[in-house]
PDB file with one MODEL, atoms N, CA, C and O in Angstrom:
MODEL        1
ATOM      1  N   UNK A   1       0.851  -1.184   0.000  1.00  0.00           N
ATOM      2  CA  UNK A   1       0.000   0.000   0.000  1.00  0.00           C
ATOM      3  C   UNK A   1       0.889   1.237   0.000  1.00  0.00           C
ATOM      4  O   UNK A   1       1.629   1.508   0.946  1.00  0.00           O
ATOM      5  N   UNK A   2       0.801   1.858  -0.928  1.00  0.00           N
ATOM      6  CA  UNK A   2       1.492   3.310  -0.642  1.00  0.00           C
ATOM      7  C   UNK A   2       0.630   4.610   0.130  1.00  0.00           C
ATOM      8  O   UNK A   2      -0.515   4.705   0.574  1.00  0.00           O
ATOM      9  N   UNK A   3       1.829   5.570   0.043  1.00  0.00           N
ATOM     10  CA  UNK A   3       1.122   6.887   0.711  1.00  0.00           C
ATOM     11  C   UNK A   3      -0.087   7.108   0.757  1.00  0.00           C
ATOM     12  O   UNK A   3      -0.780   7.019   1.770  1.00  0.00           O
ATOM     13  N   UNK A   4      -0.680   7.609  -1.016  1.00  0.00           N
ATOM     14  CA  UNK A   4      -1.483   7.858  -1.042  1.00  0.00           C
ATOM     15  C   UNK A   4      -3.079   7.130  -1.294  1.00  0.00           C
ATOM     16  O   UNK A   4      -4.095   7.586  -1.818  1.00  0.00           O
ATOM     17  N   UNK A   5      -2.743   5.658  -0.601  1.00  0.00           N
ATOM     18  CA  UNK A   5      -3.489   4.682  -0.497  1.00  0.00           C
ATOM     19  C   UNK A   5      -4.071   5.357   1.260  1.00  0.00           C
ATOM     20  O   UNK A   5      -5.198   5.624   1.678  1.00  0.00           O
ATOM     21  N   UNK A   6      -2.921   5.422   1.806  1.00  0.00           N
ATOM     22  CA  UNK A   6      -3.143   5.551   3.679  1.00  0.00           C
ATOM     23  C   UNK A   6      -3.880   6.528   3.938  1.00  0.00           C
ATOM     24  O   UNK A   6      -4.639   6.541   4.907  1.00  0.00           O
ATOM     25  N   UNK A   7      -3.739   7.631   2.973  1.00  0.00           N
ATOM     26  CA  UNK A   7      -3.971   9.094   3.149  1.00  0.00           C
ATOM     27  C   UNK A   7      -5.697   8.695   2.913  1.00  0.00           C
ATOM     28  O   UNK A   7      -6.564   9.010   3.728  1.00  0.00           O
ATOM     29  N   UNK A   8      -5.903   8.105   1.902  1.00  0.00           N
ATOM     30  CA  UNK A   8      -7.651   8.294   1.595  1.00  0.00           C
ATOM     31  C   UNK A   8      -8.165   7.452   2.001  1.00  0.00           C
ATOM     32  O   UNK A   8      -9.350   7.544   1.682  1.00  0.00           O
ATOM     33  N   UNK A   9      -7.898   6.208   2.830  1.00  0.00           N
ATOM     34  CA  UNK A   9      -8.656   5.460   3.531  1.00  0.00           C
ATOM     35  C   UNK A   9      -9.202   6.441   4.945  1.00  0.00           C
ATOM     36  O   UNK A   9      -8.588   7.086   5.795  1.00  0.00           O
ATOM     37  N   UNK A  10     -10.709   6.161   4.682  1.00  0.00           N
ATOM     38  CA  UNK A  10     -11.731   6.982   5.079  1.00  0.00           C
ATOM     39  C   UNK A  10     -11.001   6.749   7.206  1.00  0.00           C
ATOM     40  O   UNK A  10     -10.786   7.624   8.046  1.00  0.00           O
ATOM     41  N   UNK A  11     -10.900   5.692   7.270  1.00  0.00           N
ATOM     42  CA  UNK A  11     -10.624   4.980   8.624  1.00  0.00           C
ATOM     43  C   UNK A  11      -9.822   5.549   9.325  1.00  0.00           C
ATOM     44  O   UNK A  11     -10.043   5.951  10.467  1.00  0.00           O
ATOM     45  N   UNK A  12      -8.314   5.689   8.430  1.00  0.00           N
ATOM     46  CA  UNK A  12      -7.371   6.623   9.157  1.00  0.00           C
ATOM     47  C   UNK A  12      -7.944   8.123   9.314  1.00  0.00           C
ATOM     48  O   UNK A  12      -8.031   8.747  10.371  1.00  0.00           O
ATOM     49  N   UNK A  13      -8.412   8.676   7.692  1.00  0.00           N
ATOM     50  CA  UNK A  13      -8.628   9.853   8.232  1.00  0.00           C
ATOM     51  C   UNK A  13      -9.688  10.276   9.454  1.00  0.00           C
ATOM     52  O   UNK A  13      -9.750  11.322  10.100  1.00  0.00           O
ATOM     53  N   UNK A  14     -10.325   9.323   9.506  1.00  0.00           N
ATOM     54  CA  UNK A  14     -11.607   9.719  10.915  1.00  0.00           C
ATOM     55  C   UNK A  14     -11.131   9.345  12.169  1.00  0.00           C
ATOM     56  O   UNK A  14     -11.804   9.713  13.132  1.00  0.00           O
ATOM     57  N   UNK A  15      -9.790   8.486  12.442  1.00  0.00           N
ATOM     58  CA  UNK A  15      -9.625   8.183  13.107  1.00  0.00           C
ATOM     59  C   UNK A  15      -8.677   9.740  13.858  1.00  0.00           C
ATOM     60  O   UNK A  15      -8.754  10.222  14.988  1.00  0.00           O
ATOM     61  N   UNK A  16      -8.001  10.077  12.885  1.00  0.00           N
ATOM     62  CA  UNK A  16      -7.150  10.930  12.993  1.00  0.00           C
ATOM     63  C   UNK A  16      -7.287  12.690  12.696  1.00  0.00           C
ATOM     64  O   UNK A  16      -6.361  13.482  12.525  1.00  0.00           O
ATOM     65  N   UNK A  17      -8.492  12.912  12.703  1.00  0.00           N
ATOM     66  CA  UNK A  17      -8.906  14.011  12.123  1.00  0.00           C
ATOM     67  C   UNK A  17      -9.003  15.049  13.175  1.00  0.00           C
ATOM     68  O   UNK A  17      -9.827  14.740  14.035  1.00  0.00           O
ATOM     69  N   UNK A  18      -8.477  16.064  13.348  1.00  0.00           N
ATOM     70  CA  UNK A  18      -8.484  17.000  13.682  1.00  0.00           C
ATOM     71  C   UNK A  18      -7.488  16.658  15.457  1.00  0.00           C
ATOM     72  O   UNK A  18      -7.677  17.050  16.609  1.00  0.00           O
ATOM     73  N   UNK A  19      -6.528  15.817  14.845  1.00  0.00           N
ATOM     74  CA  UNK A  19      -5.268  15.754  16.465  1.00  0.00           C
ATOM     75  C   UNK A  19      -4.393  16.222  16.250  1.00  0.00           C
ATOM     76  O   UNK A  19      -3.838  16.274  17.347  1.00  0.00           O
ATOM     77  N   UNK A  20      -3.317  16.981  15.055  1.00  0.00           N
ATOM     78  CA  UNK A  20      -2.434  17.494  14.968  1.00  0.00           C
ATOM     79  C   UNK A  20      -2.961  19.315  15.105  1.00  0.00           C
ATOM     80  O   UNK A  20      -3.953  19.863  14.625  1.00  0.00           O
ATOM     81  N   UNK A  21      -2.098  19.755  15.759  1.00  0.00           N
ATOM     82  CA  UNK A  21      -2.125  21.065  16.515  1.00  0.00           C
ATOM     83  C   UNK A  21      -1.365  21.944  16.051  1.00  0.00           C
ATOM     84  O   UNK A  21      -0.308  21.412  16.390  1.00  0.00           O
ATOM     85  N   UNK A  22      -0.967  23.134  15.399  1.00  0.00           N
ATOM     86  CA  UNK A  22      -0.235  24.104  14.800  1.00  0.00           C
ATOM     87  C   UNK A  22      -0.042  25.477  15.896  1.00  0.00           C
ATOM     88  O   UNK A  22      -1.079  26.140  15.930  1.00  0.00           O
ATOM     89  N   UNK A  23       0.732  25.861  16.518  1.00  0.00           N
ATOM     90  CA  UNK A  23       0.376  26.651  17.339  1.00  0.00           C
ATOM     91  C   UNK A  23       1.793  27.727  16.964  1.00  0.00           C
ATOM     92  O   UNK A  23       2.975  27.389  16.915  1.00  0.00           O
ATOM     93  N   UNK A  24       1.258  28.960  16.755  1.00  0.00           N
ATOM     94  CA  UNK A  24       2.053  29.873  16.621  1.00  0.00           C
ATOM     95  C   UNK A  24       2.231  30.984  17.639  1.00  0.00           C
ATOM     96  O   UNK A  24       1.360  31.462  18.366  1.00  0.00           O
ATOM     97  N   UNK A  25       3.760  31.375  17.548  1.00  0.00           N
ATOM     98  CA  UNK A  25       4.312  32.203  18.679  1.00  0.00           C
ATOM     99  C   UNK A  25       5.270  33.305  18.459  1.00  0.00           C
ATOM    100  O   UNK A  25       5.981  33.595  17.498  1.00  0.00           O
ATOM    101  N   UNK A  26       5.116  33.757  19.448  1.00  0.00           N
ATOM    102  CA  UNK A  26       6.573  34.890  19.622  1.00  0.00           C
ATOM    103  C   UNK A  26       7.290  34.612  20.863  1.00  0.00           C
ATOM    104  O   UNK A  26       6.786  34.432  21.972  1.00  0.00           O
ATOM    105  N   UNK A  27       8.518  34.597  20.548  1.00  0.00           N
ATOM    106  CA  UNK A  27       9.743  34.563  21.131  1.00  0.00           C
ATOM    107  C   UNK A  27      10.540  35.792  20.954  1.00  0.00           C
ATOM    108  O   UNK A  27      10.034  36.642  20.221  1.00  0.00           O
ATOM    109  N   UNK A  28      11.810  36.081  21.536  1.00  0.00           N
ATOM    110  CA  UNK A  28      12.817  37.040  22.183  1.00  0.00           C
ATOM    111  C   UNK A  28      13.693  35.830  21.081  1.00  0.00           C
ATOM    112  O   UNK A  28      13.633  34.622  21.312  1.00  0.00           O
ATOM    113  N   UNK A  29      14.551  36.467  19.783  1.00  0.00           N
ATOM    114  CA  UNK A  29      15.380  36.071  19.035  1.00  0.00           C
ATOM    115  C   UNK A  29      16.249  35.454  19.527  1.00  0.00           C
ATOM    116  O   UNK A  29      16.701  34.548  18.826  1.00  0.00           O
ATOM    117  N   UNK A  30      16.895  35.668  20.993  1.00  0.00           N
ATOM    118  CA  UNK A  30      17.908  35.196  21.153  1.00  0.00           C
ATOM    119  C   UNK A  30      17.584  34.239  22.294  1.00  0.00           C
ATOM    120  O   UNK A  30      18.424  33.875  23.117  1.00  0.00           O
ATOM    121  N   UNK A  31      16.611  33.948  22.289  1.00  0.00           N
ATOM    122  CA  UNK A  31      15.816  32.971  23.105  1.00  0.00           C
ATOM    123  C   UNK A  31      15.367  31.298  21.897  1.00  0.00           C
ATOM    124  O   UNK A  31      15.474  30.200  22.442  1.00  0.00           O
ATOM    125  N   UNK A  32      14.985  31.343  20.613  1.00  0.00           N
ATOM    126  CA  UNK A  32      14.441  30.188  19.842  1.00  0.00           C
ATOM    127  C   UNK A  32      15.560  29.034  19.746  1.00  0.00           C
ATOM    128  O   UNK A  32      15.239  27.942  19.276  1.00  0.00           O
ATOM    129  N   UNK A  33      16.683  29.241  20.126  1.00  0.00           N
ATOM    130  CA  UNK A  33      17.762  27.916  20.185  1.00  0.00           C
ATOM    131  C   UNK A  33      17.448  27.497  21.446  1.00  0.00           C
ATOM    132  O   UNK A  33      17.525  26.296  21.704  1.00  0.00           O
ATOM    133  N   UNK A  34      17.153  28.176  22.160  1.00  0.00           N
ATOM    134  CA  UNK A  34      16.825  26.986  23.782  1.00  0.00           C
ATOM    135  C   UNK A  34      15.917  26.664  23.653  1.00  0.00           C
ATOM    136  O   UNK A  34      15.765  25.446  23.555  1.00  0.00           O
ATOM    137  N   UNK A  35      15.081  27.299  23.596  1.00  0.00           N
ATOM    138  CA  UNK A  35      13.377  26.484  22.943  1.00  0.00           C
ATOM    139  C   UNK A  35      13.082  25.863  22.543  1.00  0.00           C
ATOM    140  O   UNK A  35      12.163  25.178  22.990  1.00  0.00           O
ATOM    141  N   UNK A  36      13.677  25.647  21.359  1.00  0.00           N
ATOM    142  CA  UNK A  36      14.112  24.311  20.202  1.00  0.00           C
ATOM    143  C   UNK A  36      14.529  23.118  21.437  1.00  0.00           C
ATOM    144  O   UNK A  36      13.752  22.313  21.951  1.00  0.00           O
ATOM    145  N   UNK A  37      15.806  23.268  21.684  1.00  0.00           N
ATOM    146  CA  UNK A  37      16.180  22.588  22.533  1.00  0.00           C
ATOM    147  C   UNK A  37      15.593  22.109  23.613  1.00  0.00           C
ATOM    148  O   UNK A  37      15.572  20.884  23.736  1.00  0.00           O
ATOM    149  N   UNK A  38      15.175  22.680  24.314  1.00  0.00           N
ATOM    150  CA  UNK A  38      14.492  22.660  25.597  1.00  0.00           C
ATOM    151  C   UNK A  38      13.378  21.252  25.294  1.00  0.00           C
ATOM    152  O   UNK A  38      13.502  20.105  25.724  1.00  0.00           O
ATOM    153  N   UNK A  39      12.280  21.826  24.399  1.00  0.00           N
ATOM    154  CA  UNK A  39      11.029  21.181  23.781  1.00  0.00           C
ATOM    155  C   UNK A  39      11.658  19.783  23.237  1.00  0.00           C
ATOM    156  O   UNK A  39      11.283  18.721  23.734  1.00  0.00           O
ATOM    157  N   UNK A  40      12.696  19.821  22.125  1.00  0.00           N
ATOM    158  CA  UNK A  40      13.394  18.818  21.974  1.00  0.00           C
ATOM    159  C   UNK A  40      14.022  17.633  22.887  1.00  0.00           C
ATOM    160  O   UNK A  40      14.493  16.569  22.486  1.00  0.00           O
ATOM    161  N   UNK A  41      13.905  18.094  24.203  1.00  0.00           N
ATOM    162  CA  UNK A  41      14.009  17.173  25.477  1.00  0.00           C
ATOM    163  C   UNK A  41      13.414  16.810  25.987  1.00  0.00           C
ATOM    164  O   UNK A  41      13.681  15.954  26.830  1.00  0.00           O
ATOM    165  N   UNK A  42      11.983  17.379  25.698  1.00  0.00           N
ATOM    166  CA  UNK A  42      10.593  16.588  25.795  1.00  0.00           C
ATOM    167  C   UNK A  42      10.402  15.790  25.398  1.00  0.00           C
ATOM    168  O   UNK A  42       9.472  15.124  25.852  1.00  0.00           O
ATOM    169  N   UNK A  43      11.340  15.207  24.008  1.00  0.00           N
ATOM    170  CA  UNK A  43      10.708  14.095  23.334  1.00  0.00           C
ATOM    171  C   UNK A  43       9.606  14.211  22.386  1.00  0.00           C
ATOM    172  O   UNK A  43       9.772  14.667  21.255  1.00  0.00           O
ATOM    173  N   UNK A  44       8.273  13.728  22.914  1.00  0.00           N
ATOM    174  CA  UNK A  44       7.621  13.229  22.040  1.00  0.00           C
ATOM    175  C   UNK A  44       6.509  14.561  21.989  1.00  0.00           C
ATOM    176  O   UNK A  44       5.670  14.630  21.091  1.00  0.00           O
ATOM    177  N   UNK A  45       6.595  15.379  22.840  1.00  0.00           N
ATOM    178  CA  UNK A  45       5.276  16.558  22.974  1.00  0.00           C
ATOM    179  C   UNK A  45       5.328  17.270  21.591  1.00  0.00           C
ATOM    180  O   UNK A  45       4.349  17.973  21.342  1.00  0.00           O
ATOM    181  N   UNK A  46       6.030  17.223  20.918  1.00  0.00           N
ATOM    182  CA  UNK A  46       6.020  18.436  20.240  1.00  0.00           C
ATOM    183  C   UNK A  46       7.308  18.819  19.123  1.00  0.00           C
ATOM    184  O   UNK A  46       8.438  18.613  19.566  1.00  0.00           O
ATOM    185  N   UNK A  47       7.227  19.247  18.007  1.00  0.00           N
ATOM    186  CA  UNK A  47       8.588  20.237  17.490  1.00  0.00           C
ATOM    187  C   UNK A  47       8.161  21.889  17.284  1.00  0.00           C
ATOM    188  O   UNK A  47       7.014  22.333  17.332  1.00  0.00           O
ATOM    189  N   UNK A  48       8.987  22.399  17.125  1.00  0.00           N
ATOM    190  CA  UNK A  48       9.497  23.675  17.309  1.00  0.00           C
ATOM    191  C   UNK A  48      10.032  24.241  16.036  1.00  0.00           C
ATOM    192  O   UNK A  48      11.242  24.018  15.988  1.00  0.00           O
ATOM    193  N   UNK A  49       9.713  24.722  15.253  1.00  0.00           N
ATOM    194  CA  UNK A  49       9.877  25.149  13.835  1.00  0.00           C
ATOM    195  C   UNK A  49       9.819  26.633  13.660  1.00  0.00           C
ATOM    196  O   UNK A  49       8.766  27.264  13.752  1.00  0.00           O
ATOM    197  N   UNK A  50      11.250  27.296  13.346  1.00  0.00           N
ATOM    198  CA  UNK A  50      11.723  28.724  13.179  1.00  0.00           C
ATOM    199  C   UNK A  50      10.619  29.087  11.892  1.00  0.00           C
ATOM    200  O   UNK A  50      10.378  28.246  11.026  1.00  0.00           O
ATOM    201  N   UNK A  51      10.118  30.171  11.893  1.00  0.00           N
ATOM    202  CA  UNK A  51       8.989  30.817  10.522  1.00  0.00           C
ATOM    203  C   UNK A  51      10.032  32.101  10.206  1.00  0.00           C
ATOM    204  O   UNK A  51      10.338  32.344   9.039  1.00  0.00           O
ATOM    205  N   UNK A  52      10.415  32.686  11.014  1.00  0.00           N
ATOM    206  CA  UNK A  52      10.887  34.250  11.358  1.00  0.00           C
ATOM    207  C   UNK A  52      11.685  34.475  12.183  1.00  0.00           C
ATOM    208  O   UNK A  52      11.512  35.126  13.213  1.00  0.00           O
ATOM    209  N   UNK A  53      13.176  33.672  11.614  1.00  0.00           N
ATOM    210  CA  UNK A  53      13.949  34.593  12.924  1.00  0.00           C
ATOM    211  C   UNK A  53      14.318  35.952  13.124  1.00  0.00           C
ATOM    212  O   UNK A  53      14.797  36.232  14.223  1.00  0.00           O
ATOM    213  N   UNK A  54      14.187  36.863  12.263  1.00  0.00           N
ATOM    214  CA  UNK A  54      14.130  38.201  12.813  1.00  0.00           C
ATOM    215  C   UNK A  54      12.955  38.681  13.418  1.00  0.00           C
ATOM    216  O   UNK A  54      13.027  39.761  14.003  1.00  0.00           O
ATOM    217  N   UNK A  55      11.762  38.003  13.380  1.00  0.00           N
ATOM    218  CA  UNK A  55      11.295  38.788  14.176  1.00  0.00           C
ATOM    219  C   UNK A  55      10.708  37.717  15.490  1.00  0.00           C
ATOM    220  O   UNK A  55       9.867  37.965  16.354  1.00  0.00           O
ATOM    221  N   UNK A  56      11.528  36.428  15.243  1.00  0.00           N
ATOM    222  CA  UNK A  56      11.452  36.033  16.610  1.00  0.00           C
ATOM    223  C   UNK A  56       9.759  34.929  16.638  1.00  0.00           C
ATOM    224  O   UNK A  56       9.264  34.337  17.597  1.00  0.00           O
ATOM    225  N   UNK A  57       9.285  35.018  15.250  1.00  0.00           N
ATOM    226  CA  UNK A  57       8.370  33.594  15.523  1.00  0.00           C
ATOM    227  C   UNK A  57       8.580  32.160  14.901  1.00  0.00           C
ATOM    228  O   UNK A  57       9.309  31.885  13.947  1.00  0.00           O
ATOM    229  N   UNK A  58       7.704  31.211  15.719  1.00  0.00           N
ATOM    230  CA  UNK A  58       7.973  30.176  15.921  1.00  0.00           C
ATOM    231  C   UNK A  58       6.678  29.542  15.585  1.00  0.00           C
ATOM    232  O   UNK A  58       5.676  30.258  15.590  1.00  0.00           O
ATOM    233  N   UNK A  59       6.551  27.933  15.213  1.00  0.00           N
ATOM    234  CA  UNK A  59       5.371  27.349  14.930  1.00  0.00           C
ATOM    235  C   UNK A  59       6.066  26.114  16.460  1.00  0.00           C
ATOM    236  O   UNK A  59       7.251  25.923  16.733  1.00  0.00           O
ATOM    237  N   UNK A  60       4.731  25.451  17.224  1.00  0.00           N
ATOM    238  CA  UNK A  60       4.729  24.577  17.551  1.00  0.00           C
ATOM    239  C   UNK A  60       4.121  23.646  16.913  1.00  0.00           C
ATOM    240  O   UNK A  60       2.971  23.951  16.601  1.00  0.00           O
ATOM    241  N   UNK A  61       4.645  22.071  16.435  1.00  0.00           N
ATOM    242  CA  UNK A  61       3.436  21.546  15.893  1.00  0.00           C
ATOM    243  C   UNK A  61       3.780  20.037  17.266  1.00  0.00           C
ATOM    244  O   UNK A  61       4.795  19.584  17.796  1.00  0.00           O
ATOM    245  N   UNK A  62       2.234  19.716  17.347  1.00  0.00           N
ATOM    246  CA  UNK A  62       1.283  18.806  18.753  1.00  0.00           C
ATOM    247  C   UNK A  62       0.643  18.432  18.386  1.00  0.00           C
ATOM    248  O   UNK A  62       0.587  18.421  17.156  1.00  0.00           O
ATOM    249  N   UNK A  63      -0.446  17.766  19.244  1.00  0.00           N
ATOM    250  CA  UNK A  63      -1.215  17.243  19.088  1.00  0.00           C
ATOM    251  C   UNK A  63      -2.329  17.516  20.377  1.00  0.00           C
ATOM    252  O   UNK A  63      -2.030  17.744  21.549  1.00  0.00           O
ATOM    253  N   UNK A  64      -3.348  17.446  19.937  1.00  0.00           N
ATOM    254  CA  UNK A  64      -4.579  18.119  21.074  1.00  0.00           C
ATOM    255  C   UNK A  64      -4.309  17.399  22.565  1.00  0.00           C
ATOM    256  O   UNK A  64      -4.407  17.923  23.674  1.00  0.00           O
ATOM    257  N   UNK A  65      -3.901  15.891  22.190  1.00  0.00           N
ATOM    258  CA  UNK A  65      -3.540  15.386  23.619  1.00  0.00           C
ATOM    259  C   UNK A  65      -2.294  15.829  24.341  1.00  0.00           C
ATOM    260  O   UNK A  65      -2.296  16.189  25.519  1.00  0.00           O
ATOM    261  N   UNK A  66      -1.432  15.790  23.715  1.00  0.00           N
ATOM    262  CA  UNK A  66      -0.267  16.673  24.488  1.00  0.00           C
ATOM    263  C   UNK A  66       0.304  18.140  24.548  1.00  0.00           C
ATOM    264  O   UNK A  66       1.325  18.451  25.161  1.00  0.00           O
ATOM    265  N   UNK A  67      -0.501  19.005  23.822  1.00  0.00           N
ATOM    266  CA  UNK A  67      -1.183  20.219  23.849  1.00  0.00           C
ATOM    267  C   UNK A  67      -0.837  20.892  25.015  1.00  0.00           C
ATOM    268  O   UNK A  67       0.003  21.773  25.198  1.00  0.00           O
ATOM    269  N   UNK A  68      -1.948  20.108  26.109  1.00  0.00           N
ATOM    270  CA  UNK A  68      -1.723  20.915  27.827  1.00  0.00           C
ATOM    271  C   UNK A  68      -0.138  20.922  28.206  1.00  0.00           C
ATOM    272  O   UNK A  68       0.596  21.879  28.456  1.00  0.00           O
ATOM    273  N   UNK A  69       0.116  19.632  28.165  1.00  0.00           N
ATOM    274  CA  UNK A  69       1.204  19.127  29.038  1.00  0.00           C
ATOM    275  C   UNK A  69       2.388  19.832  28.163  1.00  0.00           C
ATOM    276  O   UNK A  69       3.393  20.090  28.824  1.00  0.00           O
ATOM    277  N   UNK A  70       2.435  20.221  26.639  1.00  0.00           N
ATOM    278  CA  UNK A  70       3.406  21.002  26.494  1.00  0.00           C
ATOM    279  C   UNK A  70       3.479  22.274  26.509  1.00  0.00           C
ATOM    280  O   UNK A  70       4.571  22.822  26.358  1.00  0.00           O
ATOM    281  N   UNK A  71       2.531  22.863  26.661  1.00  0.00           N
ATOM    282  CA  UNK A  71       1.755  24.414  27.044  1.00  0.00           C
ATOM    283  C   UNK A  71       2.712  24.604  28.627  1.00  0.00           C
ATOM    284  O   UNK A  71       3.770  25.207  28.804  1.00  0.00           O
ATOM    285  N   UNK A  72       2.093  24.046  29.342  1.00  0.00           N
ATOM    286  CA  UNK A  72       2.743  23.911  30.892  1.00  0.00           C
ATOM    287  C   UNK A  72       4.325  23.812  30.940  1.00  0.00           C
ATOM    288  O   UNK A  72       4.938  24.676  31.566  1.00  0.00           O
ATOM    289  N   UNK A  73       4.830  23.055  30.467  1.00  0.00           N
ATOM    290  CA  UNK A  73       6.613  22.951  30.269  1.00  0.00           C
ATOM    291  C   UNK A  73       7.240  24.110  29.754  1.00  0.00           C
ATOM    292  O   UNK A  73       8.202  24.693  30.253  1.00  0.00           O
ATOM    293  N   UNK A  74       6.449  24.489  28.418  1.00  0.00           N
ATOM    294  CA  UNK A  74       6.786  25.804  27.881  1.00  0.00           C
ATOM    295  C   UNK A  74       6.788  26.826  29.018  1.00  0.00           C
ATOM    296  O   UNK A  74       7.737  27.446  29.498  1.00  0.00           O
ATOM    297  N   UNK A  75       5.600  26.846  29.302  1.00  0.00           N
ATOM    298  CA  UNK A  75       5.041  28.456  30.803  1.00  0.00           C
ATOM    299  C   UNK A  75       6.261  28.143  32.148  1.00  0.00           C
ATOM    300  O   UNK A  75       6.680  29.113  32.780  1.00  0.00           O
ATOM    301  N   UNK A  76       6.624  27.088  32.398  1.00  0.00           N
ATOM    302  CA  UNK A  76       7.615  26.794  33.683  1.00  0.00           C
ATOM    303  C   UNK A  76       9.132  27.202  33.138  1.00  0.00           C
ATOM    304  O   UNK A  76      10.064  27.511  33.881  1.00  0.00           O
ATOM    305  N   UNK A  77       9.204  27.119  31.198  1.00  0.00           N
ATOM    306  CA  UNK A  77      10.786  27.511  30.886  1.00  0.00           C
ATOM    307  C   UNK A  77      11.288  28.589  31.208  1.00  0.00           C
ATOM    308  O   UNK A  77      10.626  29.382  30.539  1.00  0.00           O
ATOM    309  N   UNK A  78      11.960  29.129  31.739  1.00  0.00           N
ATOM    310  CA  UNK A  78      12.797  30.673  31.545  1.00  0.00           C
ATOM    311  C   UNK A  78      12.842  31.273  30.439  1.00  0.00           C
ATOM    312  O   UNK A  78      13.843  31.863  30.032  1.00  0.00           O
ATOM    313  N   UNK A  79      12.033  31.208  29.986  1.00  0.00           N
ATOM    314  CA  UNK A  79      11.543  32.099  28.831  1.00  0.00           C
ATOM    315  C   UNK A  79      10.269  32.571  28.832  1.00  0.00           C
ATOM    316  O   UNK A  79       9.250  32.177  29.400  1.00  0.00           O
ATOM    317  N   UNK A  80      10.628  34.022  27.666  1.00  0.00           N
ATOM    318  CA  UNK A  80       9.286  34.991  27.680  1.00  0.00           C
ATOM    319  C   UNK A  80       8.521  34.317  26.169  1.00  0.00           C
ATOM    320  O   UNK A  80       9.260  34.075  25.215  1.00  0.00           O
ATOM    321  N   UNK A  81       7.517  34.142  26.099  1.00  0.00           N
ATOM    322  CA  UNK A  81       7.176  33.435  24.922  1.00  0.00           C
ATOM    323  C   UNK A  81       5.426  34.016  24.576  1.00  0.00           C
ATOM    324  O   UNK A  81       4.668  33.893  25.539  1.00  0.00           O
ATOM    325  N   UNK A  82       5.034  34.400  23.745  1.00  0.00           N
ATOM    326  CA  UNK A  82       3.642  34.570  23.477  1.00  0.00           C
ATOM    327  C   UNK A  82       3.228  33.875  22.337  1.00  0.00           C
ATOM    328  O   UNK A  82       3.752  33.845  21.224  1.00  0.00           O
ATOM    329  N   UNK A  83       1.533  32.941  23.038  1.00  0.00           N
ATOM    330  CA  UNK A  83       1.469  32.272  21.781  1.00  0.00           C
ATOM    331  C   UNK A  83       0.055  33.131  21.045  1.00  0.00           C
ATOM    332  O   UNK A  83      -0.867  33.726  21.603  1.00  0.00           O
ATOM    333  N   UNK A  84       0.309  32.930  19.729  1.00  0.00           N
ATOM    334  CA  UNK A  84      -0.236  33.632  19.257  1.00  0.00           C
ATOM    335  C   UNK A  84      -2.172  33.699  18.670  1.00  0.00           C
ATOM    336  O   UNK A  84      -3.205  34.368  18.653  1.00  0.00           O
ATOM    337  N   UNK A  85      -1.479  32.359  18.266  1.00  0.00           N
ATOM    338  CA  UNK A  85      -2.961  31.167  17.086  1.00  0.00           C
ATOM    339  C   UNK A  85      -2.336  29.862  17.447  1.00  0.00           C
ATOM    340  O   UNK A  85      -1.218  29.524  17.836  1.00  0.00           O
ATOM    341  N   UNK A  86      -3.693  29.121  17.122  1.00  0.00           N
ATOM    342  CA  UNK A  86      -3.902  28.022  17.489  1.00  0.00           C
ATOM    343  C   UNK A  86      -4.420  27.446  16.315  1.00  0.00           C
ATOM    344  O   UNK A  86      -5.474  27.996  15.995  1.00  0.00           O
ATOM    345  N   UNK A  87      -4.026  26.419  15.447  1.00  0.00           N
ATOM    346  CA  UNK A  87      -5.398  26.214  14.502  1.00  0.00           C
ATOM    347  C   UNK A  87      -5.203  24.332  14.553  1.00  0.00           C
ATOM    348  O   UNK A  87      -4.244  23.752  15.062  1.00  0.00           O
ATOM    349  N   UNK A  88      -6.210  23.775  13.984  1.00  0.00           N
ATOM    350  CA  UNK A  88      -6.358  22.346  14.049  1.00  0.00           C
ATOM    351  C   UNK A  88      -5.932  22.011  12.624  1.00  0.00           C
ATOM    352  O   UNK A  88      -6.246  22.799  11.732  1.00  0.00           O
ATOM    353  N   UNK A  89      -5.247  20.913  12.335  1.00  0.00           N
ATOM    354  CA  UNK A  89      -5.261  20.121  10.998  1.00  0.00           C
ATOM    355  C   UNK A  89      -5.643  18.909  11.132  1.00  0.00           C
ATOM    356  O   UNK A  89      -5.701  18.168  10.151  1.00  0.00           O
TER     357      UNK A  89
ENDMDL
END
């Protein structure tokens, strides 16, 4: 079965529809390498994807279940961070 066999079976997509999480932010420029990092030591919550490093934003991409729990890790980091949007895929 290839890709685009997986992609249009009705099953996965209902199974899976609307759990990946896009969450966009602002960061302090000289702050997005620990962030990266930081989140990256979480493991499995989440990646951290530069959009704008001059002006310092960031995409999180999650999932609705680990969402909270990486929301919370983020808010406890030593960092100033604002998130911006939220959208579902």
């Amino acid at each position: 079965m290839n890709n685009l066999e997986v992609h249009n079976d009705p099953q996965v997509n209902s199974k899976h529809t609307n759990t990946d999480l896009i969450i966009k932010a602002h960061i302090n420029r000289s702050e997005i390498q620990i962030l990266c990092k930081l989140v990256e030591g979480l493991g499995h919550l989440g990646i951290v994807t530069t959009t704008n490093k001059e002006l310092g934003e960031v995409m999180l991409q999650t999932t609705k279940d680990c969402w909270p729990e990486l929301k919370k890790a983020i808010e406890n980091m030593p960092l100033e961070i604002e998130f911006l949007q939220c959208s579902e895929h």
